[in-house]
LOVEXSE-152961 format. One record per residue: residue number from 1; residue in one letter; chain; x, y, z of N, C-alpha, C in turn. Coordinates in steps of 0.05 Angstrom, whole numbers, plus 5000, padded with zeros to 4 digits. Last residue first. Layout:
BEGIN
    n  res  chain   nxx   nyy   nzz  caxx  cayy  cazz   cxx   cyy   czz
  NUM    A      A     X     Y     Z     X     Y     Z     X     Y     Z
...
***
This chain:
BEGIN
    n  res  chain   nxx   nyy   nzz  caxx  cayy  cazz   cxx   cyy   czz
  171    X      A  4866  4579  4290  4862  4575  4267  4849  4553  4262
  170    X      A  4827  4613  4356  4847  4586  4345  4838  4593  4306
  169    X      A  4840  4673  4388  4825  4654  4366  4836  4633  4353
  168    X      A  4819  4684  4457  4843  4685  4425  4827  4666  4415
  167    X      A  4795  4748  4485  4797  4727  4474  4815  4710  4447
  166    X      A  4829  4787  4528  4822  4787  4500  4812  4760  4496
  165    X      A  4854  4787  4576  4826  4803  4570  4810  4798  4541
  164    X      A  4880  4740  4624  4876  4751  4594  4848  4758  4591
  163    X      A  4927  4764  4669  4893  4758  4661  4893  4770  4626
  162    X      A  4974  4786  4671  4972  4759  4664  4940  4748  4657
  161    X      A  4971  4833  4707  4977  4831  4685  4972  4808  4670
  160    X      A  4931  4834  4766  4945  4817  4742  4954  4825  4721
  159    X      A  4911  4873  4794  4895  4874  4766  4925  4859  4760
  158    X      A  4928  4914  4828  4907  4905  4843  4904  4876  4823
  157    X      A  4967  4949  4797  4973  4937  4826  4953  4905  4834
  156    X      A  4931  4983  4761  4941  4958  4751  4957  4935  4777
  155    X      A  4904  5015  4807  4907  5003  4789  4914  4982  4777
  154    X      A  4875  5030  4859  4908  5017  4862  4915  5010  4835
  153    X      A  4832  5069  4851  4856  5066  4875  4874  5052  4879
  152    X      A  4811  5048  4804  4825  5080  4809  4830  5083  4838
  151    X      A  4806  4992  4815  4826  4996  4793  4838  5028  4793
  150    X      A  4768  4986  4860  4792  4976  4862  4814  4984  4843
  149    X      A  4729  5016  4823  4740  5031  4852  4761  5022  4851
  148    X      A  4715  4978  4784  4724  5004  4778  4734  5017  4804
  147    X      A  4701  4938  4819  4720  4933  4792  4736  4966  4788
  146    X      A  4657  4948  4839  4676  4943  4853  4705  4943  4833
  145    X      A  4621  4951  4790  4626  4975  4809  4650  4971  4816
  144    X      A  4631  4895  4768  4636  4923  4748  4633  4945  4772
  143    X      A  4650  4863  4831  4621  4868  4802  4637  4891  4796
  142    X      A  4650  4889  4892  4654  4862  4873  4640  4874  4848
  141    X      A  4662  4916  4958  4649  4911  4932  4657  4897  4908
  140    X      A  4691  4918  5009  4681  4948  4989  4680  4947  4958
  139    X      A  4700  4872  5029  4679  4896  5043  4684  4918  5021
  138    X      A  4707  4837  4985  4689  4819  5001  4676  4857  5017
  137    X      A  4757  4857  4973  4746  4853  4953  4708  4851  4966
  136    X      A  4788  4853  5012  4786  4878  5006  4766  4884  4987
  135    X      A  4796  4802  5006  4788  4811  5033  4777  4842  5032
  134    X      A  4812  4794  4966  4797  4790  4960  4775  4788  4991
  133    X      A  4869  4813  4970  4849  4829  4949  4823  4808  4959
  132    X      A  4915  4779  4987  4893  4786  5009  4869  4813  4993
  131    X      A  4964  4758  4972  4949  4765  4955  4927  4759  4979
  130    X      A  5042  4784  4972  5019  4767  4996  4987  4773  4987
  129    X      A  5076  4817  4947  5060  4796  4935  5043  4776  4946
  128    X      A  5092  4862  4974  5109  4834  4982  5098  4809  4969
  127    X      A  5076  4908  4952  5102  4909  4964  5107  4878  4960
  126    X      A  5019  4893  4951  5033  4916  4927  5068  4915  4932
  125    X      A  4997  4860  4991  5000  4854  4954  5017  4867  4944
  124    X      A  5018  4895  5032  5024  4867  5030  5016  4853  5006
  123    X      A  5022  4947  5030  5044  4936  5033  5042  4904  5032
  122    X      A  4966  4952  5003  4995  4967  4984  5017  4948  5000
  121    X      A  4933  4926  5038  4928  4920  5009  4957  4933  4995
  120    X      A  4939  4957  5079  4944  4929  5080  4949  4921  5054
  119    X      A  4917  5009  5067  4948  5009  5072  4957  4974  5067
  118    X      A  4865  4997  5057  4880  5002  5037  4914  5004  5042
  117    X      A  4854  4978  5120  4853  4955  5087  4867  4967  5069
  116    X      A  4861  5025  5145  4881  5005  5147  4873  4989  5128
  115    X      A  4826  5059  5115  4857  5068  5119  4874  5035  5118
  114    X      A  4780  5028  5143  4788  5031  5107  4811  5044  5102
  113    X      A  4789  5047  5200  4784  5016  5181  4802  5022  5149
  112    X      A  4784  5100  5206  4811  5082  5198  4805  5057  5184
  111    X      A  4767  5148  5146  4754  5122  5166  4778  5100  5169
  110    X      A  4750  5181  5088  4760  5187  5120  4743  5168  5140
  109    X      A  4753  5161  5031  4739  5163  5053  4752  5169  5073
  108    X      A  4784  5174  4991  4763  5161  4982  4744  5172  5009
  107    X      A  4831  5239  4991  4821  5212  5006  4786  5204  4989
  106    X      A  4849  5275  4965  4829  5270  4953  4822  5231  4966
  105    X      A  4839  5341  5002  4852  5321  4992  4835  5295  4980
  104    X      A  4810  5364  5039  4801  5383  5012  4817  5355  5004
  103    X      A  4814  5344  5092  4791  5345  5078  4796  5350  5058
  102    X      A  4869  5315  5107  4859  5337  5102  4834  5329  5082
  101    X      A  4881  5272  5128  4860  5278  5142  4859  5302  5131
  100    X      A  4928  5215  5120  4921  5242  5115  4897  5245  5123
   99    X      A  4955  5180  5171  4943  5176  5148  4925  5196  5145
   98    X      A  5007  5129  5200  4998  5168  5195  4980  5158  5170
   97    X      A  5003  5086  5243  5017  5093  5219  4993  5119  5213
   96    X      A  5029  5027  5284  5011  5048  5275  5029  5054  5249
   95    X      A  5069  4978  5269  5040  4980  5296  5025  5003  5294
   94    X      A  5095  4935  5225  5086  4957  5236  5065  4953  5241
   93    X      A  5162  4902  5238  5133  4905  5252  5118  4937  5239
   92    X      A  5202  4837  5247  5206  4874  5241  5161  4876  5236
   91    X      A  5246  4799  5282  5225  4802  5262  5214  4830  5265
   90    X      A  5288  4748  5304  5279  4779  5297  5255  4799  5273
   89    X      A  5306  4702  5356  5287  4710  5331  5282  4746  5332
   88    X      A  5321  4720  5409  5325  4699  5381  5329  4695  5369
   87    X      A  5315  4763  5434  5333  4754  5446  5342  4724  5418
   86    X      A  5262  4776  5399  5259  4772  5437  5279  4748  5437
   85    X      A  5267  4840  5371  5268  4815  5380  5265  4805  5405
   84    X      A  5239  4883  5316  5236  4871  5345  5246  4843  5347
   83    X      A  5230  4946  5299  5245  4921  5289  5241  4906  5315
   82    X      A  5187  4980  5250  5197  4976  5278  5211  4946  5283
   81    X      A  5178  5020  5199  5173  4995  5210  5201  4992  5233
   80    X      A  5119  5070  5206  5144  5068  5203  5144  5033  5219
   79    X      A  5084  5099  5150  5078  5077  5162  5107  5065  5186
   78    X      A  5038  5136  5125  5067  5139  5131  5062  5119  5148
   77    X      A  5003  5165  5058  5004  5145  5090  5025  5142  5089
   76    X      A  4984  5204  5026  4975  5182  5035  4971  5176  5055
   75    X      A  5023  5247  4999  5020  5233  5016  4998  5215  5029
   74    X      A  5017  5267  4926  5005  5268  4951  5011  5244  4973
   73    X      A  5024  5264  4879  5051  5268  4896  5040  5266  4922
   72    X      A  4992  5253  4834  4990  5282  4842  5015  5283  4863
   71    X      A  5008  5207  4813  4997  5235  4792  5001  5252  4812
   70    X      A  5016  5176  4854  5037  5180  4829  5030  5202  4817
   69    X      A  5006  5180  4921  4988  5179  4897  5011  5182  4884
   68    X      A  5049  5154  4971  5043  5168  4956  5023  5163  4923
   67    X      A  5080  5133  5032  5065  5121  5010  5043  5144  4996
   66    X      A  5133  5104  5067  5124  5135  5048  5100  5134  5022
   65    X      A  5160  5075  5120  5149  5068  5085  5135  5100  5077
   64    X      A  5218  5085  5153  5197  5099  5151  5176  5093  5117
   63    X      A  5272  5071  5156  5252  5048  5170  5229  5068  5171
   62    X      A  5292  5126  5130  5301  5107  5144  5274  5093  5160
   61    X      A  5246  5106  5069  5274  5126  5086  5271  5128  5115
   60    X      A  5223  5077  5019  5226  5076  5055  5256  5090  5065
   59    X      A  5165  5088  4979  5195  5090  4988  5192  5094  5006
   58    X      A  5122  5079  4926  5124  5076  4955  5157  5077  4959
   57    X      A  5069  5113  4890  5101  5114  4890  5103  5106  4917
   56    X      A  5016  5091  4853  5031  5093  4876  5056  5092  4875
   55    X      A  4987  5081  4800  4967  5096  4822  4989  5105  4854
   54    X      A  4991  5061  4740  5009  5058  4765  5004  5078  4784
   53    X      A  4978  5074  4688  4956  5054  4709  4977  5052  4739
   52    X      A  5026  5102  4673  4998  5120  4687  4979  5098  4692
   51    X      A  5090  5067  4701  5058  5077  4681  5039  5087  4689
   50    X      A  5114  5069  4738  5124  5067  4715  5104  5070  4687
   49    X      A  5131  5083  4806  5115  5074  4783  5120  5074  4756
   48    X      A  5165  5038  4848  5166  5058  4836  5149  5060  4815
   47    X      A  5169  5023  4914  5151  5028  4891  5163  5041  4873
   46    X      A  5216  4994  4960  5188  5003  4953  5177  5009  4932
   45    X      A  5254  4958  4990  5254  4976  4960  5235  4988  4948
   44    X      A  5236  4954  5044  5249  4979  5033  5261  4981  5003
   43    X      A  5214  4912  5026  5197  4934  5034  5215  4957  5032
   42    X      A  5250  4870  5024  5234  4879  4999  5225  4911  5009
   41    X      A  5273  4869  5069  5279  4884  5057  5270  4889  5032
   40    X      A  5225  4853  5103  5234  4870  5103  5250  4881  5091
   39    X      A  5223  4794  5075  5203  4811  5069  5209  4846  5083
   38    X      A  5269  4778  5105  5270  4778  5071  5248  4792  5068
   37    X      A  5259  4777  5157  5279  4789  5144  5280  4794  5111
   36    X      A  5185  4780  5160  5214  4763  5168  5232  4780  5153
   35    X      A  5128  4822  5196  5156  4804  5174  5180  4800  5178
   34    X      A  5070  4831  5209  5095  4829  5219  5112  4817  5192
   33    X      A  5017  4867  5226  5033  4868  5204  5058  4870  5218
   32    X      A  4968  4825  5253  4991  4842  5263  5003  4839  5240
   31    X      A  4900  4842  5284  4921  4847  5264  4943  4848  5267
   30    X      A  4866  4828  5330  4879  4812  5318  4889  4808  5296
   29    X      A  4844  4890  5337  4863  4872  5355  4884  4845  5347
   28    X      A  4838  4943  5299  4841  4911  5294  4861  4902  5312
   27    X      A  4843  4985  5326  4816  4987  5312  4822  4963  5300
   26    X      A  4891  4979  5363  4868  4997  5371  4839  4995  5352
   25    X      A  4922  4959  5336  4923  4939  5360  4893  4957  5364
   24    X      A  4932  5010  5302  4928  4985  5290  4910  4969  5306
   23    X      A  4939  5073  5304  4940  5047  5326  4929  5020  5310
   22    X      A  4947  5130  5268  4922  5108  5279  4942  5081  5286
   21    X      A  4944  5205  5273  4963  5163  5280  4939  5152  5282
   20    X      A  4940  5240  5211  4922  5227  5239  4936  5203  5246
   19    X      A  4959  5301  5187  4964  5262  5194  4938  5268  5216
   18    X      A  4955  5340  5133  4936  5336  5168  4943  5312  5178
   17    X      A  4980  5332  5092  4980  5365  5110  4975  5360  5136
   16    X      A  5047  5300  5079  5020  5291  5092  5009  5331  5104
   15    X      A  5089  5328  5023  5080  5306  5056  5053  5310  5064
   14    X      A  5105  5306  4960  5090  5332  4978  5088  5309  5001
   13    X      A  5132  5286  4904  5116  5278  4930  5123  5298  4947
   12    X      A  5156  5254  4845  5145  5274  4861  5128  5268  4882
   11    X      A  5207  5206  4848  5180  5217  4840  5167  5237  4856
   10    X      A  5261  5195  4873  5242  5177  4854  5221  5186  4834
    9    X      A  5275  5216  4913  5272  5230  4891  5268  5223  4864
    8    X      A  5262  5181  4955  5244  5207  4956  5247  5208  4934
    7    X      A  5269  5122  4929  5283  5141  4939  5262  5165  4941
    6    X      A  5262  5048  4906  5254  5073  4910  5266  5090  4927
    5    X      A  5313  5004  4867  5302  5011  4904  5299  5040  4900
    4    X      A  5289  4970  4813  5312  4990  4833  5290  4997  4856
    3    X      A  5265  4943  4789  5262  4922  4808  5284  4943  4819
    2    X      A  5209  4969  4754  5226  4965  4754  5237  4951  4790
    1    X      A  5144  4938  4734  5155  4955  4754  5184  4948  4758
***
């Protein structure tokens, strides 16, 4: 994945038809997606994909993350990050975030929980390399099933490059 900073016109993308806000503090009290200066500005270089195992285009216009399927352009989830200090220290936040609700779309499931793991899973593996898959791994399955869900919702994202699939053969 190239290392330029994503832009709307990055890749195709349509907006959200139906948002729904969901409240973070409201369906996980003791969640907080916070970050330090350096991890915020990774975030606004967001995604860009580069191969058809590449399941997500993410871009942040202004302090707003944008998170989109690659094949089809579809909106996802909108997440905007909020900056906060208390007079010190400054550290940047997101506390809700939009997440499609149109039925006919091709959401896995309509359910915040699972909104917020898969949003968790894009900005904090897929964005900042903070490796929490296996939280995601633990509620929606393991084994050749789980294998295949995790791989047609985040693809190669989810999936090491560096795992070797092949066996090698010594001479």
């Amino acid at each position: 994945m190239a290392d330029t900073t994503a832009t709307k016109d990055s890749c195709k993308n349509t907006p959200i038809v139906k948002a729904k806000l969901i409240t973070i503090a409201e369906i996980a009290p003791d969640l907080a997606l916070t970050f330090t200066e350096e991890q915020y500005r990774r975030l606004q270089k967001g995604l860009i994909p580069t191969a058809m195992e590449d399941k997500w285009f993410i871009y942040c216009e202004n302090d707003r993350l944008h998170f989109h399927r690659s094949w089809t352009g579809e909106e996802w989830y909108q997440a905007e990050i909020v900056k906060e200090s208390n007079g010190r220290a400054v550290k940047y936040a997101v506390k809700e975030f939009y997440a499609e609700r149109n039925i006919d779309g091709n959401t896995a499931e309509i359910n915040d929980l699972y909104d917020l793991a898969v949003l968790g899973q894009l900005i904090l593996w897929g964005l900042l390399g903070i490796d929490i898959r296996q939280s995601f791994i633990d509620i929606y399955g393991s084994g050749q099933k789980g294998a295949l869900f995790c791989w047609s919702l985040f693809g190669r994202m989810f999936f090491p490059e560096d795992i070797q699939t092949e066996p090698t053969v010594s001479k």
